[in-house]
Each structure stands twice: as structure tokens, then as C-alpha cells.
C-alpha positions as CSV (number, residue, x, y, z in Angstrom):
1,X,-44.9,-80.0,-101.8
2,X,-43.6,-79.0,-105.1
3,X,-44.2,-75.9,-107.5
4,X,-44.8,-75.5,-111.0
5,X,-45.1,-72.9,-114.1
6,X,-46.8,-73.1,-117.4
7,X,-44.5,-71.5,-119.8
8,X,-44.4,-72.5,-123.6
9,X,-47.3,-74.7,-123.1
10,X,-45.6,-76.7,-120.9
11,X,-46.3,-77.1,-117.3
12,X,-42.6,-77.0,-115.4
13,X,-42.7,-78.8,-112.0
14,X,-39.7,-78.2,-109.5
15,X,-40.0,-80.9,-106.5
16,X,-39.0,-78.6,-103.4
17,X,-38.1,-75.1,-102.6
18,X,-34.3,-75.7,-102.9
19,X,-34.5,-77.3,-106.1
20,X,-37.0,-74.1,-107.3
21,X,-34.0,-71.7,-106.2
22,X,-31.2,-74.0,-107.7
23,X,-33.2,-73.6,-111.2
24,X,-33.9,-70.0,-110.8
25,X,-30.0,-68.8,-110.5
26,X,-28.0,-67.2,-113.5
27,X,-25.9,-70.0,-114.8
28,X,-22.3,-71.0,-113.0
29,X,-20.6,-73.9,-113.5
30,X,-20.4,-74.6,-109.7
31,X,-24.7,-75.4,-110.1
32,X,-23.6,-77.4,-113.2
33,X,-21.3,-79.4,-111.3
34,X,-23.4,-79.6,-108.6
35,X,-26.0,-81.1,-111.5
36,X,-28.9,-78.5,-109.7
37,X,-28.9,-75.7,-112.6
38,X,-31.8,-75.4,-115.1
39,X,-31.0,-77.2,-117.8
40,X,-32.1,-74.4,-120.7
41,X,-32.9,-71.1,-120.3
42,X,-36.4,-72.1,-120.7
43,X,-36.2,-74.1,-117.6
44,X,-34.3,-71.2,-115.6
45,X,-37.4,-68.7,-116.9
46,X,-40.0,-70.4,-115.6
47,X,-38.2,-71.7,-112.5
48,X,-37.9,-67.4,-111.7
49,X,-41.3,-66.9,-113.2
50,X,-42.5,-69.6,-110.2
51,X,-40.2,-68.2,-107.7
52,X,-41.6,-64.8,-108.3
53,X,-45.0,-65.9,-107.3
54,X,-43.7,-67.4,-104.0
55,X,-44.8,-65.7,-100.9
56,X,-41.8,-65.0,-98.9
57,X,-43.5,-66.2,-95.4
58,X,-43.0,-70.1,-97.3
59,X,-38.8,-70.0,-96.6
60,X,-40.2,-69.9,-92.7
61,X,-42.1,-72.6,-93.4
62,X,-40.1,-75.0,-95.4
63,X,-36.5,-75.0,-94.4
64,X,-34.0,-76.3,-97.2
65,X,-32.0,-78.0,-94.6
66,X,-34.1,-79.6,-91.6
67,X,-32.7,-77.7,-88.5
68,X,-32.7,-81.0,-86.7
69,X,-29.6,-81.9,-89.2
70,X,-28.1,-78.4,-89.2
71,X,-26.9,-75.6,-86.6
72,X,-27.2,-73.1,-89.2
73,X,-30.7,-73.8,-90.4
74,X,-31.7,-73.5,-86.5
75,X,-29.4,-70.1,-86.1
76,X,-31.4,-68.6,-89.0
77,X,-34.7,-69.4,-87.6
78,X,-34.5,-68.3,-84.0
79,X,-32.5,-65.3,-84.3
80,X,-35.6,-64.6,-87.1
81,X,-37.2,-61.0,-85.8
82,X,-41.1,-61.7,-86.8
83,X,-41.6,-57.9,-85.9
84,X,-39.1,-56.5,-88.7
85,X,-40.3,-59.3,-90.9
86,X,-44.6,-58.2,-90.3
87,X,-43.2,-55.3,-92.9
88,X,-42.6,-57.3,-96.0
89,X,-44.6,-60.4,-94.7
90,X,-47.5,-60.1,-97.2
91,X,-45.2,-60.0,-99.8
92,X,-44.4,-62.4,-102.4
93,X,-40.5,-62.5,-104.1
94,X,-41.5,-60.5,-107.0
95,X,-43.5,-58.1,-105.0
96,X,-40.3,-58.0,-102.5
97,X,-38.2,-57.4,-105.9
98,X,-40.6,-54.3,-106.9
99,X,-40.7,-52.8,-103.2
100,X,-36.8,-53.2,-102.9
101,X,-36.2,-51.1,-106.0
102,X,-39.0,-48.5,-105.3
103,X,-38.4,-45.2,-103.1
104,X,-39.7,-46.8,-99.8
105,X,-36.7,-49.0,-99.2
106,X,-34.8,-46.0,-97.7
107,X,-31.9,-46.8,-96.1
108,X,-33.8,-46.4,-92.4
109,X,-36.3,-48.7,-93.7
110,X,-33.5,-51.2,-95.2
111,X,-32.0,-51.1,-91.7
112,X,-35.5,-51.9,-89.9
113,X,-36.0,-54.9,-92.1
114,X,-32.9,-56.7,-91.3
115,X,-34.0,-58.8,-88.6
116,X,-36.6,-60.1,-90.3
117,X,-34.9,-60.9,-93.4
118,X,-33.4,-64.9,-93.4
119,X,-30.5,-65.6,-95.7
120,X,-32.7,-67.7,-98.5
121,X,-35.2,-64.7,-98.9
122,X,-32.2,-62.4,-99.9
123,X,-30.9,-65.7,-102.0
124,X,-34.0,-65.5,-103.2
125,X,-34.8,-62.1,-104.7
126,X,-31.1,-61.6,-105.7
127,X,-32.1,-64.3,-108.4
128,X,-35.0,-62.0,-110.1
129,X,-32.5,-58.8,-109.9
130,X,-30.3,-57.3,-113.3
131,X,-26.8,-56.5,-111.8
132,X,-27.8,-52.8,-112.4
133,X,-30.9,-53.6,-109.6
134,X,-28.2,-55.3,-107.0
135,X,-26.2,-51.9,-107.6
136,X,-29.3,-50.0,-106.5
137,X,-30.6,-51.2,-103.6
138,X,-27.3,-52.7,-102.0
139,X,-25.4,-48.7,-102.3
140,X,-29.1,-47.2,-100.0
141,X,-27.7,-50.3,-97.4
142,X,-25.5,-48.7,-94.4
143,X,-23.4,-50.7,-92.1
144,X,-20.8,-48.9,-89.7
145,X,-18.4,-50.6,-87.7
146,X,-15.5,-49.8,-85.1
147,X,-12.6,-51.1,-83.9
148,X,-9.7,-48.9,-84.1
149,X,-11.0,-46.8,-86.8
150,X,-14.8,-46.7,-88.3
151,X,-15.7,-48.6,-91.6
152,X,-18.7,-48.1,-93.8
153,X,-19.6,-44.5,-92.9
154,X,-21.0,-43.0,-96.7
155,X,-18.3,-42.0,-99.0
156,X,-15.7,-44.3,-97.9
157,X,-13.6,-47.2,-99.2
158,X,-11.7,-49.0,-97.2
159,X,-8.8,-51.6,-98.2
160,X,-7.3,-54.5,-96.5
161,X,-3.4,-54.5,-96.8
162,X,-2.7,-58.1,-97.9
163,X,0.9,-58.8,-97.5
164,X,1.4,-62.5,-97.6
165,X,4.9,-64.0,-98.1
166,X,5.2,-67.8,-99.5
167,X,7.7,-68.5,-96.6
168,X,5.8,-66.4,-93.5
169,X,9.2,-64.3,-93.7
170,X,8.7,-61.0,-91.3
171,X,10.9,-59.0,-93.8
172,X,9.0,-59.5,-96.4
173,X,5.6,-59.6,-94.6
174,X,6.6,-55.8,-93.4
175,X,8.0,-55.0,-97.2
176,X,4.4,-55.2,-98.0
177,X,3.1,-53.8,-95.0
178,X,5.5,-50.2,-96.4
179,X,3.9,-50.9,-99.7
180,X,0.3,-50.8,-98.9
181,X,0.9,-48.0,-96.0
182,X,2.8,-46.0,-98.5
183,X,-0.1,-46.1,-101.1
184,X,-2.9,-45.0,-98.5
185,X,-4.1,-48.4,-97.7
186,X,-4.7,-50.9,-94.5
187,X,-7.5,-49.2,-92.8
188,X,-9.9,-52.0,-93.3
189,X,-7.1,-54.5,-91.6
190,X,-3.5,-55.2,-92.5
191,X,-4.3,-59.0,-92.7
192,X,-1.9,-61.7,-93.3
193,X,-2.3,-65.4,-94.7
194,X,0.0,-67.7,-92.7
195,X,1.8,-70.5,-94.6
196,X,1.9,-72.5,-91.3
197,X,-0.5,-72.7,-88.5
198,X,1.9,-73.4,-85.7
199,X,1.9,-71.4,-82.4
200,X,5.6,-70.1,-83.1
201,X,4.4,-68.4,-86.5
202,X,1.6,-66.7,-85.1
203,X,3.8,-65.8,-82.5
204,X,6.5,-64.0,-84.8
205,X,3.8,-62.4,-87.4
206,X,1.4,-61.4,-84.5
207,X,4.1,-59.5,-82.6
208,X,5.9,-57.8,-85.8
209,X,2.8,-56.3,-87.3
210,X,1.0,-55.4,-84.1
211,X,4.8,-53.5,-83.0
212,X,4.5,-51.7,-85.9
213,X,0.9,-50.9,-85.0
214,X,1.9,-49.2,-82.1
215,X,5.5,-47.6,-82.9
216,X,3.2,-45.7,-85.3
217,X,0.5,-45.3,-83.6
218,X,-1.7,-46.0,-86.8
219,X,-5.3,-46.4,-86.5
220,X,-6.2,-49.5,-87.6
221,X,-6.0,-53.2,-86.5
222,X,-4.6,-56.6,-87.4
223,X,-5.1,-59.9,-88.3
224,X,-3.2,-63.1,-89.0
225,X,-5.8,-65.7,-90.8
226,X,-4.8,-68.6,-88.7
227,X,-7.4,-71.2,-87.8
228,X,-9.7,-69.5,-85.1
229,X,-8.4,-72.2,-82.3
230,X,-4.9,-71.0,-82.8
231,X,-6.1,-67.9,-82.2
232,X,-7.8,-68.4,-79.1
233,X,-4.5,-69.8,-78.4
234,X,-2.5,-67.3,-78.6
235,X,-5.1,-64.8,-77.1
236,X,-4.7,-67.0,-73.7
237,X,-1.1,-66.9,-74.3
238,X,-1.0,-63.1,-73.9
239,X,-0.6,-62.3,-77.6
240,X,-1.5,-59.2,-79.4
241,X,-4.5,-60.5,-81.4
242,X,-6.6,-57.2,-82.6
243,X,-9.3,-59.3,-84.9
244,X,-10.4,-62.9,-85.0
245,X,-10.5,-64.6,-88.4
246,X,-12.6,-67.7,-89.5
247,X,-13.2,-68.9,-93.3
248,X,-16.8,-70.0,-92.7
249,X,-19.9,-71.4,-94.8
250,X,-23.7,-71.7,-95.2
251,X,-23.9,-75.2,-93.7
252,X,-23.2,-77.2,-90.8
253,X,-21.3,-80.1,-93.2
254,X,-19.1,-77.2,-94.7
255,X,-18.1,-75.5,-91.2
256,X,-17.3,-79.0,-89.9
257,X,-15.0,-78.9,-93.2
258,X,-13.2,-76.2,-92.3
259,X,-12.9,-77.7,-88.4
260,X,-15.3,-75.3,-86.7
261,X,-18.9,-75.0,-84.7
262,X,-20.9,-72.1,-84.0
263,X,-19.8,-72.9,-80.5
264,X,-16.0,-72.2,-81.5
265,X,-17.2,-68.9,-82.9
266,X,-18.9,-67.5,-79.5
267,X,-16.0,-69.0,-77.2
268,X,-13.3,-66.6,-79.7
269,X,-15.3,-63.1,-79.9
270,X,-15.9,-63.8,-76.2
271,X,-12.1,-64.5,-75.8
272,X,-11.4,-61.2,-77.8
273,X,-13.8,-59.1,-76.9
274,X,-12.1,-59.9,-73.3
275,X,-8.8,-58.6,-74.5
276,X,-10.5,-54.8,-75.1
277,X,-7.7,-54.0,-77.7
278,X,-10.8,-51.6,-79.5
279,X,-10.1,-48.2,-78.5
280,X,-13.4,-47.5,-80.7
281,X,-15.1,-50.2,-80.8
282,X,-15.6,-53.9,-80.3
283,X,-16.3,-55.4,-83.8
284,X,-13.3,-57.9,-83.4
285,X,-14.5,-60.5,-85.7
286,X,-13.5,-60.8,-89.5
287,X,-14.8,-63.4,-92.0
288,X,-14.6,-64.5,-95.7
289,X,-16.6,-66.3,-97.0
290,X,-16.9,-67.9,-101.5
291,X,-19.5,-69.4,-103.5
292,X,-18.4,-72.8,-104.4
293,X,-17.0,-73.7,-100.6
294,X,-19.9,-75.6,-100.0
295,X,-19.9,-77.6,-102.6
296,X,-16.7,-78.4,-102.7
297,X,-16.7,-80.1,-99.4
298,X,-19.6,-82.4,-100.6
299,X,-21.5,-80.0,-97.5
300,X,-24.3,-78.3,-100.1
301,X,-27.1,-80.8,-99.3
302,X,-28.1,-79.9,-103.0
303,X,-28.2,-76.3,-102.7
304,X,-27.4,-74.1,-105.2
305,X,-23.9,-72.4,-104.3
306,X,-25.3,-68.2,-104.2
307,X,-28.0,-69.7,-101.9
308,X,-25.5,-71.6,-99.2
309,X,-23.3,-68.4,-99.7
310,X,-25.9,-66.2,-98.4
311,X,-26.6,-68.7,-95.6
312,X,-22.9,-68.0,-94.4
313,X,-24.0,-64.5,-94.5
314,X,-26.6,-65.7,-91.8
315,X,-23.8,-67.2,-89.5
316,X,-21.9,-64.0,-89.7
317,X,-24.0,-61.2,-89.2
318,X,-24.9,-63.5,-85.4
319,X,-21.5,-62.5,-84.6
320,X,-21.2,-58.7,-85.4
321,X,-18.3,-58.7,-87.3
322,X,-15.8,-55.7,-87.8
323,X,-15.4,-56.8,-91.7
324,X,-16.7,-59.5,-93.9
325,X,-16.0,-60.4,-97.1
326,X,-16.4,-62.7,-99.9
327,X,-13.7,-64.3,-102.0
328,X,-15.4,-64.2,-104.7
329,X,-13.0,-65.6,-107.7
330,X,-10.5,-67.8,-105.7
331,X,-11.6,-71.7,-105.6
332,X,-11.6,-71.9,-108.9
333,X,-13.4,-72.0,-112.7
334,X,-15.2,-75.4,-111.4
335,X,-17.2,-73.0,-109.3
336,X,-17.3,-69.2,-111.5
337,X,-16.1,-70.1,-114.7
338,X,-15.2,-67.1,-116.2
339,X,-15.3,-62.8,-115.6
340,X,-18.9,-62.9,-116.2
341,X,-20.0,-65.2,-113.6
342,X,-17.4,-64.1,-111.5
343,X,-18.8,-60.5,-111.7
344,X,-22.2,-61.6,-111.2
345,X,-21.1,-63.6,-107.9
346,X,-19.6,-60.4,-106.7
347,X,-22.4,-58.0,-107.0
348,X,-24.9,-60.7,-105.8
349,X,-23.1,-61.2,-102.9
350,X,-22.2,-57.6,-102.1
351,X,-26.0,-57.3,-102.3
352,X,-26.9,-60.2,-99.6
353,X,-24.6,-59.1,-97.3
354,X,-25.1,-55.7,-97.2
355,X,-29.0,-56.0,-97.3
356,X,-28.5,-58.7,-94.3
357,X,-26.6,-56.0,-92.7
358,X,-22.9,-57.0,-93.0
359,X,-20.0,-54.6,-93.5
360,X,-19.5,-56.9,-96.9
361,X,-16.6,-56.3,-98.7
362,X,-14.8,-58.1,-101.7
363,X,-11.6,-59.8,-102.6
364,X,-12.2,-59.5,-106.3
365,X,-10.2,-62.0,-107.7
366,X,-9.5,-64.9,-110.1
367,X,-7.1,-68.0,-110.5
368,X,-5.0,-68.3,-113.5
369,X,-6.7,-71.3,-114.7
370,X,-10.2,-69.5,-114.7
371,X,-11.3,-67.1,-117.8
372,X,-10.9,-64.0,-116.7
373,X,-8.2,-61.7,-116.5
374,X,-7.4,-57.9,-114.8
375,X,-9.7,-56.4,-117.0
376,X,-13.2,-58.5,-115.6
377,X,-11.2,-57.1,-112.0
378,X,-11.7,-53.8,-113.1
379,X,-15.0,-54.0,-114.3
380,X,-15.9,-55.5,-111.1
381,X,-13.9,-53.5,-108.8
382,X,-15.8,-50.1,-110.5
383,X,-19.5,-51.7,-110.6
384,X,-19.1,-52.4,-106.4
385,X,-17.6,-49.0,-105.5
386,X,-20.6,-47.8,-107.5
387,X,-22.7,-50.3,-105.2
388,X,-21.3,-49.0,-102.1
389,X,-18.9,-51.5,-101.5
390,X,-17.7,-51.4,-97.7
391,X,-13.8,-52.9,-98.6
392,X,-11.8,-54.0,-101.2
393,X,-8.3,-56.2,-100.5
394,X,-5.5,-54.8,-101.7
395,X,-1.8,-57.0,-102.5
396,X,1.6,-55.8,-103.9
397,X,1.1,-56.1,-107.3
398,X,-2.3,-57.2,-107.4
399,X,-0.6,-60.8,-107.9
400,X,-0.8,-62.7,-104.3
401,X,2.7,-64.8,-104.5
402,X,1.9,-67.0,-101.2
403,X,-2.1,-67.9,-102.2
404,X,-0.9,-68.0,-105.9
405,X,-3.8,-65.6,-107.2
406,X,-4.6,-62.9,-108.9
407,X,-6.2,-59.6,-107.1
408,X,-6.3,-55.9,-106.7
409,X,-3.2,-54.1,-106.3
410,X,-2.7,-50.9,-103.9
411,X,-2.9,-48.7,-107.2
412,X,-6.2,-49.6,-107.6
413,X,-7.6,-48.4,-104.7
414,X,-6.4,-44.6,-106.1
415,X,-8.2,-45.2,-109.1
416,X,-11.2,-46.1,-107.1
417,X,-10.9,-42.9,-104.8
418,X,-10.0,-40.6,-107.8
419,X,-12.9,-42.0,-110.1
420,X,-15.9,-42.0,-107.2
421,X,-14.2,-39.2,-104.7
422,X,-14.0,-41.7,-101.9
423,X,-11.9,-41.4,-98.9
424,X,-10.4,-43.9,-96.3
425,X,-11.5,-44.3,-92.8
426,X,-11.7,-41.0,-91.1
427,X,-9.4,-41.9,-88.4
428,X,-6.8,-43.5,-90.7
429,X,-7.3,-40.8,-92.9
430,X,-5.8,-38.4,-90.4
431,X,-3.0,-40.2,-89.7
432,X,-2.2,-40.7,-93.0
433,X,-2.2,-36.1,-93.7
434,X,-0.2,-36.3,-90.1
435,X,2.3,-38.7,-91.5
436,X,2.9,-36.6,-94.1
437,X,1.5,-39.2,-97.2
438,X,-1.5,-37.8,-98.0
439,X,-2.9,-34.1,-98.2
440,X,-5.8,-32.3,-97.0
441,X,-8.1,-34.2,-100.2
442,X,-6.8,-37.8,-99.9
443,X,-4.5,-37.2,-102.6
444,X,-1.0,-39.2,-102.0
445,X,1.9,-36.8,-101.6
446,X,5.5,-37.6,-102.9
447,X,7.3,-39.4,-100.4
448,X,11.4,-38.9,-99.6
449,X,13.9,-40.8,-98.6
450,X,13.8,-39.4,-94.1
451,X,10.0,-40.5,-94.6
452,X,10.1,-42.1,-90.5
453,X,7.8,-45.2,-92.1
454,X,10.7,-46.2,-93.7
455,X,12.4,-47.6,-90.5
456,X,9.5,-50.3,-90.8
457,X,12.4,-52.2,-92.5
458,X,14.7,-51.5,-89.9
């Protein structure tokens, strides 16, 4: 069954469903390469023009990827609520468009819809919105989430405390754990990127930030971004592992890239949610996700690359994460070329997540070879705290010298906070004005010399 739309006098025919998506998304270079995107802006209009005119009901009946090929494609069907979809059902993805952006998508209503709402419908609509209408409706979204401390309540940002090191060297690891600390951050997780995967690593990185944890009795959790079967490793081995990590896609093909199954996923929240490390909580999962992964494992099956991104978004909402974001800059200009699509990517995938009901954050980012620069960060770090944005990752300097990349710096998170009056997570909040580094506001006090978080480096 194919679709068409008479624009220009010219009757435009798109074969399938995914091919009608493909040529209905703003242009990227990833779709390019992927040689799915429109070919003019003619083509793109009436590709969204015939998109617009879909009912929504058609993504249950057509399936991009048969779910007899793909464990994604069959997660997104059954765990589909028919109930919280009878709501929208009679709508079409233009209608679905208007009634997201009118005043009966309240955030109660946004929440009831979830269920019902697959990955390629939010895909979907996310194509006919302006970045001002994925502002809109993505800041009315609320997810809340607990582990050690609560994320997403309104008026907060929180910020992941990124301290890589290129040689997994504790020291430095916990130089940048003071840093972020110091500037008001890690409440979101104080995750680590390991250089190596090996057991005695994990071993060394695990202990040392989880024994700073509890010397301090800080509120938040941690994370080393190991493959998930190290991690259920070192869980059976009696470590201290707070949050499970996972780098996971929209396809069966790209999680089989990255050495995982769905069946991998349950067997390590089941393994950590055995541990009970959540004195609030038991949101122990933590993903990231990237336009672009798909297709650059050859796993895309000819979707377009926003599309398979918000099918990851499927996979991790299953799993009720504590955190989940998208990385959105880092794999490269093949995929977002430049600060424009790059920002676009962001807020587009800010707003599937959060409308799917992820705690969705951002690593807004960019590698030195793409075209964009700190500035495009800004202006994308600004247009998702206006969106609601649940976290933002943080790194000394905002230049990640292990992942060679550039990102958000601790500094940038005060800006944020100063600018939109946002504060941290309530609990880590506290502890920060009862250690001293913040006042009754937020505001970061001066810090001297006796300050007790400087025996970290001791």
C-alpha cells in the first residue's frame, strides 16, 4: 500500500509508511547518507502534507519492521495500551499535531495518553512540529523518578557529573568528581565512561566513587558505563553498582551491534533492583541513546534515523529507567551535520521522550570535525531548559578529554539555574546548603581551603 500527494500539479507517490516518514523529516545528512531523505523541499512538503492526512490507527496496522524480524517491533506492539490510545484514536497526524498544541493536552491528559502512544506516532508528529511547537508541548510533559534523590519534579535541572579520564586513573576520575561537586552538580548521576571493560577497572572505579558516596553521605547515585554484562558481573560479585547503564537503539540489528537483547536488559534491572541500593526509589536503569546509531551499524532497515531514535525510546521507557538521555551531537557530522540539525535533533528528541514518558535528558554535544561550535551548545542548552529538559551532562571544561568531545561544562549549568530560576534535586539540594556550597537560593557560596570535600583527593 503506498501514499501519495498532489502538490505543484504533480502527484507525489511514497511506496510504504517508512519511506513516507523518511521523506517527511527536516533534512540531516545521516537520511542523506542513508539515501531515504526527500530529495527537494518540494518532495519533503508534500511527503508532510501526506503524512498529515494519515490516521494515526495505520502505524498499528503497518509495522515498518515486521515483528517476526524484530524484538523491538513486537515490544512496541504488545506493551501498546488500546485504552489510553481510544483518546486520540480517531485522529489523524495533523489533527494529533493541532490537539497536542491546544489547551486539552494538559499535563494529566499528556500522562493518560502515554500507553497508547507507539514510538513512530511521536516520530511521526514530531516531523509536522516548528522547534517552538516541540518547546510547547514537551515542557506540559512530567516524568518523576527516584533513586537516591527525585528527578524531574517542575522547576528542576538536574546534571550528570561526567568525569572521564583517558587512562581510567581514580585520581583524576575524583579530580573531576571535586569539580562538578564543587559547582552544584551530580545529582542526576556522577557517571563515568571506562576506557577498559575489564572486571578489575570496574572494580577500582566502582568502589572509589561509590566510597565517596558514602563518606559523604551525598544523595545521589553512580554509574560506571561499562557493557551491561560486566555489570551484572560485578553486581554478582558483591560490588557497589547503584545504576545499570546500556547504550541502546530502535532496532533489533542495532542492539545486536552493541552486544545486547531485551532479554539482557530484564535479567540486569532484575539483578539491580535485587541489590535495593535505592533508599528512595527503584529507578536503577540509565540509558543513552543518538540519532545516527542505527544507521551506522547498517541496523536501520531503511528508516529514517529521528524515527529508529524514537523507537529506542520505545525499548526504554519498558524498563523504567531512573535517567535517559540522548547523545545528541556525538557520532559525528555524517549523521547531524552542523549546529542546526544538531539543535533540531535535540529538541525533537527531548520531545519524544518526554511525550513517551521518559525522564529524557541531553548530552548536548558536538565533535570537532562537525560544524558547530559552543555557541549552537548554548543555543541548545537554553531552548531545552525552556522545554523542560529533565538533565543536562555536565564535564570539566565542557571538553571531554577521554571520549574526545566537546560538551557542557559545570558553569553552564549556573547559567541555566540563574537564567530560568531552576534548582537541583531537592534532596541533593540540601546537602549541598548542609555542606556549606550552596545557600538558602541555590546560589554557590565561596568555598575555603578546610572545605571537608576537599579530602576527596586525599
Amino acid at each position: 500500500m503506498g501514499y501519495q500527494h498532489t502538490l505543484d500539479s504533480r502527484v507525489w507517490h511514497f511506496d510504504d509508511l517508512k519511506t513516507l516518514l523518511a521523506k517527511a523529516s527536516p533534512y540531516r545528512s545521516g537520511d542523506v547518507l542513508a539515501g531515504v531523505a526527500a530529495e527537494s523541499p518540494v518532495e519533503r512538503t508534500a511527503a508532510r502534507m501526506a503524512l498529515a492526512e494519515l490516521p494515526l490507527v495505520r502505524f498499528l496496522e503497518e509495522p515498518m519492521i515486521p515483528g517476526e524480524d524484530d524484538e523491538v517491533t513486537r515490544l512496541i506492539l504488545e506493551s501498546h495500551d488500546a485504552r489510553a490510545f481510544a483518546a486520540v484514536a480517531h485522529l489523524t497526524v495533523g489533527d494529533f499535531r493541532d490537539w497536542l498544541l491546544g489547551e486539552a493536552a494538559d499535563e494529566a491528559t499528556l500522562t493518560a495518553i502515554r500507553p497508547g502512544l507507539t514510538p513512530e506516532m511521536v516520530a511521526a508528529v514530531s516531523k509536522l512540529m516548528r522547534n517552538q511547537d516541540l518547546i510547547s508541548v514537551a515542557r506540559r510533559c512530567r516524568v518523576v523518578t527516584r533513586f537516591r534523590n527525585t528527578i524531574g519534579l517542575p522547576g528542576t535541572l538536574a546534571m550528570r557529573l561526567q568525569p572521564n579520564h583517558p587512562a581510567d586513573d581514580p585520581r583524576g576520575i575524583l579530580a573531576g568528581v571535586l569539580d562538578g561537586l564543587m559547582y552544584g552538580c551530580g545529582d542526576a548521576v556522577i557517571g563515568v565512561n571506562p576506557v577498559s571493560d575489564d572486571m578489575t577497572t570496574l572494580a577500582v572505579l566502582l568502589e572509589s566513587l561509590d566510597a565517596v558516596i558514602q563518606r559523604f553521605e551525598i544523595p545521589t547515585q553512580a554509574c560506571v558505563l561499562a557493557h551491561v554484562t560486566s555489570q551484572i558481573e560485578a553486581i554478582n560479585a558483591g560490588l557497589p553498582v547503584d545504576l545499570v547503564f546500556q547504550s541502546i537503539g530502535g532496532t533489533e540489528a542495532t542492539n545486536r551491534s552493541f552486544g545486547i537483547t531485551l532479554a539482557m536488559l530484564r535479567e540486569a534491572r532484575e539483578a539491580a533492583l535485587a541489590t535495593s541500593r535505592g533508599t528512595l526509589g527503584s529507578n536503577v536503569m540509565y540509558f543513552e541513546t543518538g540519532q545516527g546509531s542505527s544507521l551506522s551499524a547498517n541496523a536501520h532497515h531503511g528508516l529514517d534515523q529521528q524515527t529508529c531514535e524514537a523507537r529506542a525510546y520505545g525499548v526504554a521507557r519498558a524498563f523504567e529507567p531512573l535517567i535517559c538521555n540522548t547523545v545528541v551531537g556525538f557520532i559525528g557530522p555524517e549523521y547531524l551535520h552542523d549546529g542546526k540539525q544538531i539543535i533540531r535533533a535535540g529538541l525533537e528528541d527531548h520531545f519524544c521522550g518526554k511525550i513517551l514518558g521518559l525522564p529524557i535528558g541531553c548530552d548536548a554535544c558536538y565533535t570537532n570535525h562537525a560544524e558547530a561550535d559552543a555557541d549552537d551548545m548554548d543555543t541548545l542548552m537554553t531552548l531545552l531548559a525552556t522545554a523542560g529538559v529533565t538533565f543536562l551532562i555536565g564535564v570539566p571544561g565542557a571538553d571531554d578529554v577521554m571520549l574526545g568531545y566537546q560538551s557542557l561544562s559545570f558553569h553552564d549549568a549556573l547559567y541555566l539555574r540563574e537564567v530560568f530560576g531552576l534548582r537541583r534535586a531537592p534532596e541533593f539540594e540540601a546537602w549541598l546548603e548542609r555542606m556549606d556550597l550552596v545557600d538558602s537560593r541555590g546560589r554557590l557560596l565561596p568555598v575555603t581551603s578546610r572545605h571537608p570535600l576537599l579530602a576527596i583527593q586525599t
